[in-house]
Every structure is written in C-alpha cells, then in structure tokens.
C-alpha positions in Angstrom: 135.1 235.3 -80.5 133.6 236.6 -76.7 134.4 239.8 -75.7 133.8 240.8 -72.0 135.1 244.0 -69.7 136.5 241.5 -67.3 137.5 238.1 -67.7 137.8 236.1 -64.0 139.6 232.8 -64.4 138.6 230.4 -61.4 135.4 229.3 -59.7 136.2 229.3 -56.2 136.3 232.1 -53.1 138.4 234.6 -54.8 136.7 233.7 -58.6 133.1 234.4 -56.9 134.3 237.6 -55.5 135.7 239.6 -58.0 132.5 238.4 -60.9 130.5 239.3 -58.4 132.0 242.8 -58.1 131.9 243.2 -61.6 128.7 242.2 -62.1 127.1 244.8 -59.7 129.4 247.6 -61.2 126.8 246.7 -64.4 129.8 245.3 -66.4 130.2 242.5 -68.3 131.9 239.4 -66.8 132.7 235.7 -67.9 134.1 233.3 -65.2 135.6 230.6 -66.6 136.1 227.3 -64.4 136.5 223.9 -64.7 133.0 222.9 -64.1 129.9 224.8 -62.8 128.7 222.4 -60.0 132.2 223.3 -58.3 131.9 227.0 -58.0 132.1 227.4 -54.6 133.4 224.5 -53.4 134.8 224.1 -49.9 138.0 222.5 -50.8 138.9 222.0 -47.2 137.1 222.6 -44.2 133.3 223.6 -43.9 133.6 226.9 -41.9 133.9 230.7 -42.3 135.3 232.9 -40.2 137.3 232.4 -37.1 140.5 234.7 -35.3 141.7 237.1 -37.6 139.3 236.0 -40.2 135.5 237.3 -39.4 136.8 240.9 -39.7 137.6 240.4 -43.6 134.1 238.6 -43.7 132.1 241.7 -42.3 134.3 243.7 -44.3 133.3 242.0 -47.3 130.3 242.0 -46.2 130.0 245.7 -46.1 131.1 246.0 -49.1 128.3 243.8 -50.6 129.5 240.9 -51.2 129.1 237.3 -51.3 130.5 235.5 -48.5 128.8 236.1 -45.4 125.5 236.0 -47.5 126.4 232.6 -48.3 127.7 231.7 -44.9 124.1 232.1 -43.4 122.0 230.7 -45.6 123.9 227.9 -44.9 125.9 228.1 -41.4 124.8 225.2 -38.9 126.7 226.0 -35.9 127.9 229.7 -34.8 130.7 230.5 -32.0 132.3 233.5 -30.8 136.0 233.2 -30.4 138.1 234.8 -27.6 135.0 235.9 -25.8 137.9 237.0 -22.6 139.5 239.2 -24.6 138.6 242.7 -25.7 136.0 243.3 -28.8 138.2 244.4 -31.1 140.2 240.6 -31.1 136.7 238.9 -31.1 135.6 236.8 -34.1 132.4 235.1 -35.4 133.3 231.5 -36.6 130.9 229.3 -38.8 130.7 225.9 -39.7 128.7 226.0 -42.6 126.8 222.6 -44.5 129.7 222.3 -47.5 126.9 221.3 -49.9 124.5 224.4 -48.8 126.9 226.7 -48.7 128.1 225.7 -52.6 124.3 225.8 -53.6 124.3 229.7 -51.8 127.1 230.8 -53.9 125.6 229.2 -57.2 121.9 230.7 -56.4 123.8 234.7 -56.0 126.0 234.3 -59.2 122.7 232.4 -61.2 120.6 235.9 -60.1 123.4 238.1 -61.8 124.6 238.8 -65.4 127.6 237.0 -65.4 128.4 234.4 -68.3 129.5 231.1 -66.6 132.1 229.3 -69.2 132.8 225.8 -68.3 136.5 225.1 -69.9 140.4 225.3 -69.1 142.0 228.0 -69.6 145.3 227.1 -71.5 146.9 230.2 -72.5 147.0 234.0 -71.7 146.4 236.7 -74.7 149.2 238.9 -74.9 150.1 242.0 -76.9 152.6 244.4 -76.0 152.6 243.0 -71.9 148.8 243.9 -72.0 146.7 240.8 -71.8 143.9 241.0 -74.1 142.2 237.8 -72.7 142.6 234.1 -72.4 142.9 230.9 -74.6 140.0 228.7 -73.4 139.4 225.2 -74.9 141.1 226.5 -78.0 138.9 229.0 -78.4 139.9 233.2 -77.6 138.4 234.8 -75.1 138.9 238.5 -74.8 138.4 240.9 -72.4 139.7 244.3 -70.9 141.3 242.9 -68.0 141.7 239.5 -66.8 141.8 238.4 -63.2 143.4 234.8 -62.1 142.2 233.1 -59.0 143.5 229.7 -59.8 143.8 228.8 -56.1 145.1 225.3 -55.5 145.2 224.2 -59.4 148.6 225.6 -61.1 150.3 223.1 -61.4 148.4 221.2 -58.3 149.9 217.6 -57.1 148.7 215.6 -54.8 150.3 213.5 -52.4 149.1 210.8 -49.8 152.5 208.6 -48.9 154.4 208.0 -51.9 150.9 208.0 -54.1 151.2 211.2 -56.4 148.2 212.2 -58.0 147.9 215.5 -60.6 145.2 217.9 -59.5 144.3 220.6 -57.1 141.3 219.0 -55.6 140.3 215.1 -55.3 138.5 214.6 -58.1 140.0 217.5 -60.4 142.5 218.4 -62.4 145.5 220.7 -62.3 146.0 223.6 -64.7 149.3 222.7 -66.2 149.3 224.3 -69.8 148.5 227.9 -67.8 151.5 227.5 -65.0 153.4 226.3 -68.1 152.4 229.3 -69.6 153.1 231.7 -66.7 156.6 230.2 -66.0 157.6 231.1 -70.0 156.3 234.1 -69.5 159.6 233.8 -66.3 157.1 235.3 -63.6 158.5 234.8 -60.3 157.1 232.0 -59.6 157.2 229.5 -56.6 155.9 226.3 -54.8 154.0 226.3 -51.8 151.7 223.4 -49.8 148.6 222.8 -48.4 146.8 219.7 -47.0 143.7 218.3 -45.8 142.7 215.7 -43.2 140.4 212.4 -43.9 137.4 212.1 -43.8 135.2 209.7 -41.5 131.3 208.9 -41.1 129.9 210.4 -38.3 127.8 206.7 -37.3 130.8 205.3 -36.9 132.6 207.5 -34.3 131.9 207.2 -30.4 130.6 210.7 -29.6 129.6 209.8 -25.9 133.3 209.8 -25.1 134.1 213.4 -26.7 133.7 216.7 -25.2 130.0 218.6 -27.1 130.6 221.4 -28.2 127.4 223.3 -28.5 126.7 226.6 -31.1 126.2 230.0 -29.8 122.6 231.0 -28.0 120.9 233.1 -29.7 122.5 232.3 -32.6 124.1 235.4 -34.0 124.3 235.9 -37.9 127.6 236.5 -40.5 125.5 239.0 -42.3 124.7 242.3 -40.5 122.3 242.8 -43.4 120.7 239.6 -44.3 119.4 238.7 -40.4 115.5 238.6 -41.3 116.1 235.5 -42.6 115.9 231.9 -40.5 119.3 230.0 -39.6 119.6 226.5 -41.1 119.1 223.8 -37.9 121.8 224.5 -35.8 124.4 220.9 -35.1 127.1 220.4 -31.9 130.5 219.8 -32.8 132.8 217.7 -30.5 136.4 217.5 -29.3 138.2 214.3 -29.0 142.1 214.3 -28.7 145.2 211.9 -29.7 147.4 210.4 -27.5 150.8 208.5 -27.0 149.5 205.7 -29.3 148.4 208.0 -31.7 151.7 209.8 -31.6 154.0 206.6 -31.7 152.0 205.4 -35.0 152.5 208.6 -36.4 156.1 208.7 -35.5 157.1 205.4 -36.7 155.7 206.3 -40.2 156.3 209.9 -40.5 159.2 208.7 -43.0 157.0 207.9 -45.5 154.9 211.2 -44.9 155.4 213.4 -48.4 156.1 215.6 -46.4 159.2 214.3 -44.9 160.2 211.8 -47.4 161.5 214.8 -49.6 159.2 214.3 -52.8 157.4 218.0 -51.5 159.3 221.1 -51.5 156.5 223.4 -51.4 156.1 225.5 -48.1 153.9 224.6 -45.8 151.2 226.6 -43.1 153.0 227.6 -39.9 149.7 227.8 -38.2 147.7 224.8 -39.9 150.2 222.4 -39.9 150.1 218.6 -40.6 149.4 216.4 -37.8 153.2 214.8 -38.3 155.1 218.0 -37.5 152.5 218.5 -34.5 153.9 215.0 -33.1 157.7 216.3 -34.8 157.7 220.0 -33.5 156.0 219.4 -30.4 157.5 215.8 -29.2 156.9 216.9 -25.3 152.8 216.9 -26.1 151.3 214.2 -25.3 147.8 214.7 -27.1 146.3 217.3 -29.6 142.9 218.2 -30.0 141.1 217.6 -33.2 137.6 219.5 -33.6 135.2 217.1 -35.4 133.2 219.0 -37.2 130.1 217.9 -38.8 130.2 218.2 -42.8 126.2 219.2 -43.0 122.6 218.0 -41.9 122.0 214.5 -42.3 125.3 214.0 -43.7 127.0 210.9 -42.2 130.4 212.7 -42.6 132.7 214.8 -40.4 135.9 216.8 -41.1 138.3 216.0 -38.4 139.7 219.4 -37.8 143.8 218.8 -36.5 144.5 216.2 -38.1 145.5 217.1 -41.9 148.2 214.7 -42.8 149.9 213.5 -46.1 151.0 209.9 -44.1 150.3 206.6 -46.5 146.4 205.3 -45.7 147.3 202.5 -43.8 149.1 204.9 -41.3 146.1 207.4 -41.3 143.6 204.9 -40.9 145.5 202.9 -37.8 146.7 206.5 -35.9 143.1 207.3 -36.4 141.3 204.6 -35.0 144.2 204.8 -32.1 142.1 208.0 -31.0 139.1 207.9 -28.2 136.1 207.6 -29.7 137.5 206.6 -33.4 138.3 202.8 -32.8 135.7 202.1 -35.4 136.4 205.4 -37.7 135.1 204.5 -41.3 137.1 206.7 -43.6 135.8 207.4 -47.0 138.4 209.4 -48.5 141.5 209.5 -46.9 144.0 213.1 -46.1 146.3 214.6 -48.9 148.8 217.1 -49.2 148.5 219.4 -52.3 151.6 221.4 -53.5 150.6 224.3 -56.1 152.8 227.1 -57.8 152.2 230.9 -56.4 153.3 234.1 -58.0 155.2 236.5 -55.7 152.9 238.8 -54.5 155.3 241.7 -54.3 155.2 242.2 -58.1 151.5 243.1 -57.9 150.6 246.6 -57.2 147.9 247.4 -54.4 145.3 246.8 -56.6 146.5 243.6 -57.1 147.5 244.1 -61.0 150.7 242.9 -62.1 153.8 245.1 -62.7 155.0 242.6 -65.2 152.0 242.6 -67.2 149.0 245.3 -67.8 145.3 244.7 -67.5 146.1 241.7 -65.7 145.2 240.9 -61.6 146.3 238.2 -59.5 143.7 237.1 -56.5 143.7 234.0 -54.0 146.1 231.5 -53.4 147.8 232.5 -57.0 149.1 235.5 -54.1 151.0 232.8 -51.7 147.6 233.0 -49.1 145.7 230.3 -47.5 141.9 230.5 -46.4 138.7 231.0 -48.2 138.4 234.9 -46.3 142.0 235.7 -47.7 141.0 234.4 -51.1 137.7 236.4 -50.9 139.1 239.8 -50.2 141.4 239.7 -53.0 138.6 238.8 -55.1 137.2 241.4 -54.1 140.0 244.3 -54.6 140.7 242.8 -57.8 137.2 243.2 -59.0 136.4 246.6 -57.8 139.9 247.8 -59.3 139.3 245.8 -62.5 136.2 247.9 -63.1 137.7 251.4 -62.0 140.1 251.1 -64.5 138.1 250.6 -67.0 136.1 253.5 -66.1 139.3 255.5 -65.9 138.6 256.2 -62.1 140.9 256.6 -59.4 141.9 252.8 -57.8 140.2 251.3 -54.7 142.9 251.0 -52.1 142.5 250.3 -48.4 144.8 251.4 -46.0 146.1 249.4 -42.7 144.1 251.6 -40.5 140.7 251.2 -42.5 140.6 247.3 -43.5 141.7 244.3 -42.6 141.8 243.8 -46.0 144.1 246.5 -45.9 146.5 244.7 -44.0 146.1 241.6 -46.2 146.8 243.7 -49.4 149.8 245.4 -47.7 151.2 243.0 -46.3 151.4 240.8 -49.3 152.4 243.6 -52.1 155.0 244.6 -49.5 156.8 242.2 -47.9 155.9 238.9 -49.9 155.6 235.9 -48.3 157.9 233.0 -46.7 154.7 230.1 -46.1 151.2 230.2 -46.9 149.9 233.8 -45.8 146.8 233.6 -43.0 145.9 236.4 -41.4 145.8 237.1 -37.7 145.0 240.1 -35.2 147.8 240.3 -34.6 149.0 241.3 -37.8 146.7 244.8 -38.0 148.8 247.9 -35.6 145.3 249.5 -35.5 143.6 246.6 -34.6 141.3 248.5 -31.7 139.5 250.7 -35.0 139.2 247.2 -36.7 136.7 245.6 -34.7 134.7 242.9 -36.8 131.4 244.6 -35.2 132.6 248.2 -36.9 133.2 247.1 -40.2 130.0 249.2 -41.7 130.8 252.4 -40.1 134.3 252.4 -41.7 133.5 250.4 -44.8 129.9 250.8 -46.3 129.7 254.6 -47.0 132.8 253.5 -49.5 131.0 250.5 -51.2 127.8 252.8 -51.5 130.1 255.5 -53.6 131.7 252.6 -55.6 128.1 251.3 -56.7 128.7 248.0 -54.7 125.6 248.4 -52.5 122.4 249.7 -53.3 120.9 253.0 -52.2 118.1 251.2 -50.2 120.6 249.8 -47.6 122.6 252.5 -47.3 119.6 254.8 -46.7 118.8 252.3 -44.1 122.2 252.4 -42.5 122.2 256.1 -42.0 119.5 255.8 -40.1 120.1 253.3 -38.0 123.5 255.4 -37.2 121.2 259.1 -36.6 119.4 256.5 -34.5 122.9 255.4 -32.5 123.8 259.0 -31.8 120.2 260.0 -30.7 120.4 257.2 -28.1 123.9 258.2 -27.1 122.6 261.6 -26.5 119.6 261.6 -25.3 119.8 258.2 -23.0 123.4 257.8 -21.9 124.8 261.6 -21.7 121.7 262.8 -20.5 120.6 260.1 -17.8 122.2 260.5 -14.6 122.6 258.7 -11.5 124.8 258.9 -8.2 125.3 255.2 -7.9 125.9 252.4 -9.8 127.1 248.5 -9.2 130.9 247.4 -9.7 132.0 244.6 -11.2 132.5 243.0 -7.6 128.5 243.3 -7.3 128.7 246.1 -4.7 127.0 249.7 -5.1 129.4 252.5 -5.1 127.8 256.2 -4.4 129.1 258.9 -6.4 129.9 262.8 -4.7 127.5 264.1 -7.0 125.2 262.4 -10.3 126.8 261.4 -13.3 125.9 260.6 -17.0 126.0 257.0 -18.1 127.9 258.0 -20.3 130.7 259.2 -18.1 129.8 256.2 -15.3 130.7 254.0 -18.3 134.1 254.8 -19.1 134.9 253.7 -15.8 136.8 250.1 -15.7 134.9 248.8 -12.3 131.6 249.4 -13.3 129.1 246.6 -14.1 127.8 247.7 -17.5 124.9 245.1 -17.4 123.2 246.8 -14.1 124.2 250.2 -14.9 120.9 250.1 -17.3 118.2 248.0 -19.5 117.9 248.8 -22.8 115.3 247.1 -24.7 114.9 246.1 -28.8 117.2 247.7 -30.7 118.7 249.7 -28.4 120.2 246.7 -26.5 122.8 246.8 -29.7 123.1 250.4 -29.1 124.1 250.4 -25.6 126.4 247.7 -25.8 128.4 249.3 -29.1 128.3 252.4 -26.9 129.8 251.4 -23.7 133.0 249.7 -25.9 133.4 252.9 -27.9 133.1 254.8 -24.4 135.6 252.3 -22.7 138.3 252.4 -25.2 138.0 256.2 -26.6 141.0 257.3 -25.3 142.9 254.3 -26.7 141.2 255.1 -29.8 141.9 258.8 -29.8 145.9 258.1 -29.3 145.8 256.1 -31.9 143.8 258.1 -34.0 146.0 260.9 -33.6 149.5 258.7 -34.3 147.4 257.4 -37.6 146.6 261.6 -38.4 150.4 262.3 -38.1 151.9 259.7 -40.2 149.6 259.9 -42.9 150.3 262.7 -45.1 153.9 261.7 -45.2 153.0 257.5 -45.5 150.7 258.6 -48.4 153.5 260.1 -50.2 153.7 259.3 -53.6 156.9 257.6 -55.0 157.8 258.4 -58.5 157.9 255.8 -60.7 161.2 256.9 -62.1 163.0 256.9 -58.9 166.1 255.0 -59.2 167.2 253.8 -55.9 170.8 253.5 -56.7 171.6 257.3 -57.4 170.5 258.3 -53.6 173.6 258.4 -52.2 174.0 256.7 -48.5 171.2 254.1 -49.2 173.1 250.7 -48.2 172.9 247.8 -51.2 170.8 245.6 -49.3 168.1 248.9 -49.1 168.8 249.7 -53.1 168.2 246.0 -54.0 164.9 245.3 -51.6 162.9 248.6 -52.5 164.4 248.0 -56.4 162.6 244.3 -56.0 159.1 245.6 -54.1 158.8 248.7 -56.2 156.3 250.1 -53.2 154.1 253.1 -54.2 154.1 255.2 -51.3 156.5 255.9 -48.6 154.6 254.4 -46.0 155.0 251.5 -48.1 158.6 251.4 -48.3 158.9 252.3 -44.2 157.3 248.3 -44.0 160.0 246.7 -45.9 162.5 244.6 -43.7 165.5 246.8 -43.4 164.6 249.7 -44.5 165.1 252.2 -41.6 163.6 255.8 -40.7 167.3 257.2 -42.0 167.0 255.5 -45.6 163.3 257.2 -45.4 164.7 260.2 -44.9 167.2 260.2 -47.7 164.1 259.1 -50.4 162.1 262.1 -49.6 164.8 264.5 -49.4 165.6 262.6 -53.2 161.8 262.8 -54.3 161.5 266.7 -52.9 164.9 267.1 -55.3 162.7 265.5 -58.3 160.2 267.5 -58.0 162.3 270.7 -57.6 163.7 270.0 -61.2 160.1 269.3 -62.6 159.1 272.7 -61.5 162.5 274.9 -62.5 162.2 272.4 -65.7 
C-alpha cells in the first residue's frame, strides 16, 4: 500500500500543475495517469496564450510554474495580440511544436520527486466524507489529500456524425468507473462539450494562395525568467477562409452534425464554436477565417484553427477541400466532438476543495472550464492549497484585484457556469492593475513566501525592481527638457522645463523621441511611461479597491442560515443557500443578490457576533 501527502489524479495541464506545486513545496506526490508518454499532451490546438489567456500564463509563471517554461522551450511562432489597444488588454500568443512542448513538460516533472503511476483510477477512498486516496488498478492508493484533474475523460464520448466512440482523446479511453463513482456519490454533476477540427498535411495545401502570417520580430519570450535560453526555429502561419461553397456543404449536412442531430446534450463553447453553428448563427457571413497553424518543425501536419466540427467525414473532407488553397487537403484524422461530465464548481470552496467531501480538490475541466491556461491555474491553486493544509497554514487565495487567476477562481466558485468557462479581459473589473507584463510585481513576492520560487530569483527580482526606481528617479524625474515631439511629429515648446517624467503623462506626446534608453533600460522606460500614463486611472481604482475591501473580506459564518434574516426574498435565501460564498464580497457577485440583501447579512452576522461575545 503507497502513501503520499498528495495524490493528483490526471496527467494533463491542470495534473502537471498542481504535482508540480507539490513537489517544490518538498512534499510527496504521485500523479496517476493513464499513460506517461501523454502527460502533457496538447489535446487540441498547439498554442499557449492568447486574449485573456497570457495574463494567467505570466501569473503562473511568477509563481514558478510549469507552463510558460514549457511554452518556450518549445514555442515556434510568437504574436502579440491587440497591439491598438492599451497594455493592460495585450496578450502574448504561442504556437508551440505539440510534440516539443509534451517532451518540455515530461523533462520538468522527470527533474522532480514526483512518483509517476501509470494506471486508472477506478474508485475514490472514502471515510467519514474525507478521502483518504484512490483505488488504482485494484490496488489502494492513499494520500492526505487528493486532487482530480480528469479534464476531457469522465465519462468522455466522442462523436464524428453518427459514429460514437468512448474516450476523451482519439486514441484513449474514458474514465467510466470514476464518473460512475462520483455520480453514486450524487455530486452535482453535469455534461458539457468540446470539439476539435481535422487534421491535414501541410504538402498538400496551396499556401501561395493564403494570407502569411509571420511571428513577432524580435521574438519575445512566455517566460520572464527563462529568456537566456535560444527560441526553437521560428515557422509562419497562414489564413485562408471558407466561402458560399463551403457554407452550402456544411449546411446541407449540418443534420447529421452530433451536434444537431440530438445524440449530444452537453453544452458547448460560446466563443470556440463548431464550424456548423458559425454557418447556423451567422447565416448573413459569407466566409470565416481559419488560422492554419503548423503542428511543429518538419511536421507535415497543420491544425486548421476555425473549423472544429463534429459533421460525418465525408462532409468534412468535401467542405474542406471546397476552401482556397485546400482542393487537395489530405486529412489524416478527421474533427470530433467530445462530450464529458463536469462537477459544479460552486460547491468548491476558493481553494478549490470540495464542500461535499474533505481533503478532496477539483482542478481543470472537472470545474466546467475550457483551455489548457484555465486548466493550469487551477492546478496550480489546488496544489499550493493542498500543501497548506497539510501544513496547517492559512489557504492561498487570490483576490479579483491581484490575479487573473483570481477572477477564474471567483468566478467559477461563485457563480458556476452555463457553457464551457474561457476567460477574457473583459471578465477582470481591475483589469488596468492586471497587465500580463505586471504579473511579477504583484505575484512573485507571494510565490517566494510560499516556497514556490527559489531565493536566487527572487533576490534577483528585487534588484532589478531597486534598479526600475533608480532609473525612474534619477533619469525620468530628474531630466528635463522644454520641448518635446507630439504624436503628430511636430515639436511643442514648453513655458518653462519639465521632467520626463511629467512630459510623459501627457497623451500627445511621442514617447519614442522624448528619449533613448539603451540595454536594459529600454524595458524600464517603456514600463515607466504606461505606469506614468495610466496613474491616475490606476489610483481611482486603487482607491475604490481600498474602500471595498475590508467590508468584501468579511467573513461569513459558516452557521449562517439564510432563511432566519428576515426581508431576504426566496430567490436570495435559495442562491446564497446553493453557493455557500465565504465572504461578503463573494455573495455581492451572485446574480440577484442586491446591495439591500448585503445589508441585511451584515447587520445578521454583526447580531451573531454580538451573542458570541455577551455569550
């Protein structure tokens, strides 16, 4: 019989994450997955990163983990998304080579302690609703606390036209005995869907006729850490688009699409949907882009981004080669919807254990989220918090103004979800402190504390920020000048001299002739001038955050029972009953729950704790 502090159940994003935190907390950790060779595994496309999404990487990456390490060791084309907007909404994306990027993550878990068990995990270990471990190939595995990351895999079917095929991934199997197991056990449990496109060789596509897309010059990195070493050789991507043929094939066939013939019932992506409700939700289109993206180096194979479908493979291969450029497509594994079961995410608390069962953490797709980055930072809080309560230690939780992960945690434990949950800029109030270039000044102080990262780079990282100030002081407040060029290219004379500093917070000036940094300092100047442009943005909000706070953080008693506050409607009583949230700035998120029904709970808790002390 194995015994371990923490058991993770799952090889992929999420799986990787929370060992990995383990293992560099100096614990003891077994991850237990299907097969070795897999952990890792891109299940759908090659990339990391991308709107909404780079911000959790750098996040994670501040925190030490494993992600954006693995991303450039084996990223092979880098971009910067919404380069017109503001920083703060800016993101890194990365197509990464899928087979380099599974050999990254294998090489960091290989260099740890952590006890690789190839095997299916059948069965949960349960005493008194604390989980003591896991039944895996018949045998017990036991541990303090057990983390599921099953992704794709409870319960996963497959479904291209009216083929069905049991499993999560092509080529693997579903876990049935463990969704079996978690449905006895009457968690609320539910189905949700996913899907992937086909894929093609690259030889036999007519690139001459599609837009290149080129990478980023220079090349930038994932890693704001790992950026001595060299970028893998760096490949174009390309655009081509459907059109009415493509449409009318899809059209005439949608019918037999799994998705519309009725056999799913699983909810898909809003914002990655299949290419038949493209055509069905958005009939006055004409054509949709599809990105093709190259699978790795001198790999004949491309991952035609925009095209995910679950139509029968004679209708994917003929709207295919209907498309510019694709006459000749050679498809060597054709697209698939995958429907899985999910647990309701509002019965985990904000460190992602359960309510309904002790010592146990839910992380992934398990949560009702799609993407590898979502997967990956729930790893990674249910790894950290895994390991603090085992060393009795107060939990790991990020707030919304802190972390994108933050957001992702609270919006999930709060309100739940309706469709697969992605997250988007638009979902983080404070986005203007969340900029995915910030991420170590509000992040790796935190990780350092939690044993995360070692002292070296955070020894490193305070210098580099005494650095930062000293050139904020001593070369922008203390240079001045009377002039400076606008952004219209014409000098504008100033009454009297200036700082840069000051000169910089104006909106017309031309930053990049204001003055020439060189080395380091180039990355100095230009994190400057955005903190300088936006400070009083960031002060505002800074002060709304400071006065919410120390009523948000208020701590809701565990005994409170909604039902004897008097004036709190039944739709009120039976949602915050349901989420159970911790705090009140929790419960002030929850659809329907007004600033008056606030109000009435913390005159209610201020009553509880009047009776605790005349008690």
């Amino acid at each position: 019989m194995d015994k371990f502090d923490v058991i993770v159940v799952g090889g992929g994003h999420a799986g990787v994450e929370a060992a990995y935190a383990v293992s560099r907390s100096g614990m003891s950790c077994a991850l237990i997955t299907f097969e070795k060779t897999k952990i890792g595994q891109m299940s759908c496309n090659p990339a990391i990163g991308g709107l909404g999404k780079s911000h959790i990487v750098r996040e994670i990456d501040s925190m030490g983990g494993v992600m954006p390490l693995a991303t450039d060791m084996s990223g092979i084309q880098y971009r910067t998304l919404n380069t017109r907007k503001g920083d703060a909404v800016q993101a890194l994306r990365v197509q990464c080579d899928r087979k380099l990027y599974k050999e990254a993550v294998q090489k960091i878990i290989e260099e740890t302690n952590i006890f690789v068990l190839e095997a299916e995990v059948t069965d949960l270990i349960v005493k008194d609703s604390f989980v003591k471990g896991v039944i895996a190939n018949d045998k017990e595995v036991l541990a303090k606390k057990t983390i599921l990351t099953t992704g794709t895999f409870l319960n996963g079917i497959m479904y291209t036209g009216s083929e069905v095929t049991k499993g999560g991934r092509v080529g693997d199997d579903s876990a049935i005995p463990l969704s079996k197991k978690l449905y006895d056990l009457k968690l609320p449990m539910g189905r949700l869907k996913t899907g992937t496109p086909a894929r093609i060789t690259m030889s036999s596509l007519n690139l001459s006729v599609m837009e290149e897309q080129p990478g980023e010059k220079p090349t930038p990195f994932m890693s704001l850490t790992n950026q001595a070493n060299k970028h893998q050789e760096q490949l174009s991507c390309y655009i081509a688009r459907t059109n009415k043929k493509t449409h009318k094939i899809i059209s005439e066939n949608t019918h037999l699409s799994a998705m519309y013939s009725g056999n799913i019932t699983g909810i898909g992506p809003r914002y990655c949907p299949s290419i038949e409700d493209k055509v069905f939700k958005f009939s006055s289109k004409d054509s949709h882009q599809i990105f093709i993206e190259p699978e790795g180096i001198g790999v004949d194979l491309i991952y035609p981004n925009g095209i995910s479908t679950s139509l029968p493979k004679q209708a994917q291969k003929d709207f295919i080669r209907s498309i510019q450029g694709m006459e000749d497509a050679e498809i060597t594994e054709y697209g698939y919807a995958v429907e899985y079961d999910f647990i309701d995410p509002r019965t985990n608390k904000k460190t992602l254990e359960t309510t309904f069962l002790k010592d146990f953490y839910l992380a992934g797709q398990i949560n009702g989220t799609t993407g590898y980055e979502e997967a990956a930072a729930q790893g990674l809080v249910a790894g950290i918090n895994a390991v603090l309560s085992i060393q009795k230690k107060d939990p790991f939780i990020l707030n919304r103004d802190e972390a994108y992960i933050g957001v992702l945690v609270d919006d999930l434990t709060t309100h739940g979800i309706t469709e697969p949950y992605r997250m988007f800029t638009s979902r983080a109030e404070h986005r203007l402190l969340l900029s995915q270039n910030n991420a170590e000044q509000r992040l790796l102080t935190k990780a350092y504390k939690l044993n995360l990262i070692k002292k070296e780079r955070h020894q490193k990282y305070l210098e580099k920020e005494e650095a930062y100030k000293n050139f904020v002081k001593n070369t922008l407040e203390k240079t001045k000048t009377k002039t400076f060029v606008n952004k219209k290219n014409n000098t504008v004379n100033l009454d009297e001299k200036r700082s840069i500093s000051s000169i910089l917070s104006r909106p017309d000036v031309d930053e990049n002739k204001l003055i020439k940094p060189q080395g380091e300092e180039k990355n100095f100047y230009k994190r400057a001038s955005i903190e300088i442009k936006y400070k009083g943005y960031i002060d505002k909000q800074l002060r709304e955050i400071n006065k919410n706070k120390k009523q948000n953080n208020k701590k809701i008693p565990h005994t409170i029972d909604y039902k004897n506050i008097s004036g709190l409607s039944n739709e009120v009583v039976e949602k915050l009953t349901r989420s159970k949230p911790e705090t009140i700035g929790s419960a002030a998120q929850i659809e329907g729950v007004t600033p008056a029904a606030i109000n009435l709970i913390l005159i209610n808790i201020k009553k509880l704790e009047l009776q605790k002390i005349n008690a």
